[in-house]
Residue frames as qw, qx, qy, qz and C-alpha x, y, z in Angstrom:
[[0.705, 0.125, 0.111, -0.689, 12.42, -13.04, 5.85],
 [0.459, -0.081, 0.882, -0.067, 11.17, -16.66, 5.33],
 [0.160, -0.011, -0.782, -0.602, 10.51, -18.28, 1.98],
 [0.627, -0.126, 0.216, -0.738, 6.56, -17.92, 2.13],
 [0.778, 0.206, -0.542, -0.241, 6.71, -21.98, 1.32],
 [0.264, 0.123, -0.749, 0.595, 8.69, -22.25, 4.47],
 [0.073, 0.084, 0.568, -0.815, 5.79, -20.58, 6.61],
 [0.650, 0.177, -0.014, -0.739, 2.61, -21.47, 4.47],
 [0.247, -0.256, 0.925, 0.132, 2.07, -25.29, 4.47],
 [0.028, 0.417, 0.863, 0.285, -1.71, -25.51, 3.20],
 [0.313, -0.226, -0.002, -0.922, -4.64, -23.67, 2.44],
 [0.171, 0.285, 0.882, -0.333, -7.50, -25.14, 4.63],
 [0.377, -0.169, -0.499, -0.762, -10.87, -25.44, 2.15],
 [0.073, -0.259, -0.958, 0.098, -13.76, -26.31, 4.78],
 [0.014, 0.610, 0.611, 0.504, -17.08, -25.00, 4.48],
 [0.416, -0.681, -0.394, 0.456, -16.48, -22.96, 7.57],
 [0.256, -0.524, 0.300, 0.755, -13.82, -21.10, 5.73],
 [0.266, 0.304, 0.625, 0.668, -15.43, -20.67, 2.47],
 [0.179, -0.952, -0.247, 0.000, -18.39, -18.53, 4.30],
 [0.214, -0.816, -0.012, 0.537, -15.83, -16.48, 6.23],
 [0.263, 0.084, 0.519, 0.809, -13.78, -16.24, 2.21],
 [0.039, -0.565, -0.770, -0.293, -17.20, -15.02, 1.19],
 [0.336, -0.814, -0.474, 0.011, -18.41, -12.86, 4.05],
 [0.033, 0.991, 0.109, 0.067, -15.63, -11.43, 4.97],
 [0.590, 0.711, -0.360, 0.130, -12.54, -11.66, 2.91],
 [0.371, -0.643, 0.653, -0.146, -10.96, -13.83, 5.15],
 [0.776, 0.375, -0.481, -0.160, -8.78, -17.06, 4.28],
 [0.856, -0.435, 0.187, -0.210, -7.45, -20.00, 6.19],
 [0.620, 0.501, -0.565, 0.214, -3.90, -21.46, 5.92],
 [0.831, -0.543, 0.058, 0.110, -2.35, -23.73, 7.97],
 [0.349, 0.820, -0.272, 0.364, 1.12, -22.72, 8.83],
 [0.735, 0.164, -0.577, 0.315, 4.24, -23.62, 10.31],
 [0.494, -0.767, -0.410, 0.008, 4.19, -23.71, 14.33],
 [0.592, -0.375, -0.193, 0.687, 6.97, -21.64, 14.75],
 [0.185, 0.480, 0.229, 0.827, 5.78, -18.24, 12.32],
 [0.074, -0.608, -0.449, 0.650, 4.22, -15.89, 14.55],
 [0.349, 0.774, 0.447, -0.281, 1.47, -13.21, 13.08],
 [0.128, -0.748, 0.380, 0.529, 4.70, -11.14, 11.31],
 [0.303, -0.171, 0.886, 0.308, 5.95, -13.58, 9.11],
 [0.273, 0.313, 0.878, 0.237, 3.07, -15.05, 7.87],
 [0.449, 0.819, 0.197, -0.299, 1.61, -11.50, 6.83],
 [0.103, 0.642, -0.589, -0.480, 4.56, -11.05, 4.89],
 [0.453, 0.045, 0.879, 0.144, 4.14, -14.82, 3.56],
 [0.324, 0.622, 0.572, -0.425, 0.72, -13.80, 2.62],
 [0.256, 0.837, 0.009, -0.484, 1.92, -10.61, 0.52],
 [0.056, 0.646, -0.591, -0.480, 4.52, -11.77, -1.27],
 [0.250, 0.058, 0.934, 0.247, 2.88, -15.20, -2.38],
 [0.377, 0.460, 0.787, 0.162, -0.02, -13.79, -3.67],
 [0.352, 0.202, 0.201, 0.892, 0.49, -9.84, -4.19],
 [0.397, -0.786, -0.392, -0.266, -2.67, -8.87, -1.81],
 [0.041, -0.461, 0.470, -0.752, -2.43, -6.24, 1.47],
 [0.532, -0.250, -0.720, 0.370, -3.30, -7.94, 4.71],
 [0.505, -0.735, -0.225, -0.393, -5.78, -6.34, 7.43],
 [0.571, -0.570, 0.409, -0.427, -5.47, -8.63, 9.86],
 [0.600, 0.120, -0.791, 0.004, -4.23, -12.26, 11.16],
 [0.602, -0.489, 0.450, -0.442, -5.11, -14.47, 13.92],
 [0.337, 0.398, -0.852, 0.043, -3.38, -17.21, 14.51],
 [0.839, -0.283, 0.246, -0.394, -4.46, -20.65, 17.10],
 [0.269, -0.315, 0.906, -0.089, -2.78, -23.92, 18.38],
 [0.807, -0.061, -0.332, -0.484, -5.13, -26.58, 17.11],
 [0.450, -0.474, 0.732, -0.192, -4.40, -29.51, 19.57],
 [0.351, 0.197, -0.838, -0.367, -4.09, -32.91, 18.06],
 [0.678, -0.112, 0.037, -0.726, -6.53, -35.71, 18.39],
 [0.550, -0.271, 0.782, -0.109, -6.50, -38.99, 20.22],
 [0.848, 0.244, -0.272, -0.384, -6.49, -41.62, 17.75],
 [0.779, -0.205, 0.568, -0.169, -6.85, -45.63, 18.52],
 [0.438, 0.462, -0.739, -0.220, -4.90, -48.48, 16.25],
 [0.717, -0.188, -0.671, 0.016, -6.43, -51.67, 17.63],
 [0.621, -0.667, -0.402, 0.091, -5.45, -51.62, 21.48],
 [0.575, -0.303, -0.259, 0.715, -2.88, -49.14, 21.32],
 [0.039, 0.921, 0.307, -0.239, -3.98, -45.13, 22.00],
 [0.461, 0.329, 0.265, 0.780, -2.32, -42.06, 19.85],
 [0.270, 0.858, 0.199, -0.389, -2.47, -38.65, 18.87],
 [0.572, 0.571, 0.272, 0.522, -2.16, -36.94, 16.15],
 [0.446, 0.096, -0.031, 0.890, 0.36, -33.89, 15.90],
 [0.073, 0.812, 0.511, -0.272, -0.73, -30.65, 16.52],
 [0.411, 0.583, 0.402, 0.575, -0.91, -27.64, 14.19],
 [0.123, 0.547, 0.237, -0.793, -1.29, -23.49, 13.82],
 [0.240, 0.699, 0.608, 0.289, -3.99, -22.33, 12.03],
 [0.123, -0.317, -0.053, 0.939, -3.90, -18.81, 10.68],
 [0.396, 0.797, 0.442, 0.113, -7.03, -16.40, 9.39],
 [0.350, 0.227, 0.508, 0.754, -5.75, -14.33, 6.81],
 [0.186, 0.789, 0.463, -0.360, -7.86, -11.05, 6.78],
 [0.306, 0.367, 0.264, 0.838, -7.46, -8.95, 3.15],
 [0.134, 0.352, 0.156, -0.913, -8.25, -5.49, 2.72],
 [0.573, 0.403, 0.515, -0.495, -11.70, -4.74, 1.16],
 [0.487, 0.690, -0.276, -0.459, -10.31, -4.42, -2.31],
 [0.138, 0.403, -0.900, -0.092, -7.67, -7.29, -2.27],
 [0.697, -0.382, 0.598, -0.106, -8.43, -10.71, -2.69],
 [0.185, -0.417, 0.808, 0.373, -6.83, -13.96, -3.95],
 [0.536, 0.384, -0.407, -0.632, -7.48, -15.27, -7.36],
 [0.449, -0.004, -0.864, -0.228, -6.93, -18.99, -7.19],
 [0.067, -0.166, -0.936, 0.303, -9.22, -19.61, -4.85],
 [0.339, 0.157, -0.219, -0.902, -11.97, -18.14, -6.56],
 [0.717, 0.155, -0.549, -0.399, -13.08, -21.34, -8.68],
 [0.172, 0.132, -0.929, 0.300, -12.37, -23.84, -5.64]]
C-alpha cells in the first residue's frame, strides 16, 4: 500500500464541494494521476480513520494559458470524490 501522502496531494475547498461536504458527505481531493479508485480509498481510511462508500475519480484536462505571444497549458490532474458512510465524517474540515 501507498503512503496516503504519496496518493493524496490536496484537498480541493470550492464552493461546489462544500455543498456536496454538506449534502451529501462527500469530499474532494486531488490526487496523484496514477492511484486508481483502490488506493485512494485506502488513502482516505487510514489518513483520517473514516469508512468510505464510494469514490469517483476524473481526468481534469489542463488549460491553455498565454505568456505574451507564446501559447501553454497547464498540466493536467485527477480529481477524486470521496463518498463517507452516513455516520463517518472528517473533522478538520469542519471549521474550513
Amino acid at each position: 500500500m501507498k503512503d496516503p501522502r504519496q496518493v493524496l496531494k490536496l484537498n480541493l475547498m470550492t464552493e461546489k464541494s462544500s455543498i456536496m461536504r454538506e449534502t451529501s458527505n462527500a469530499y474532494v481531493f486531488r490526487v496523484d494521476r496514477a492511484a486508481n479508485k483502490k488506493e485512494i480509498r485506502q488513502a482516505v481510511e487510514k489518513a483520517f480513520g473514516v469508512k468510505v462508500e464510494s469514490v469517483r475519480t476524473m481526468v481534469v484536462s489542463g488549460k491553455p494559458k498565454r505568456l505574451g505571444r507564446f501559447m501553454g497549458r497547464t498540466g493536467a490532474w485527477k480529481k477524486a470524490i470521496v463518498k463517507l458512510q452516513k455516520d463517518q465524517h472528517i473533522a478538520d474540515f469542519e471549521n474550513v
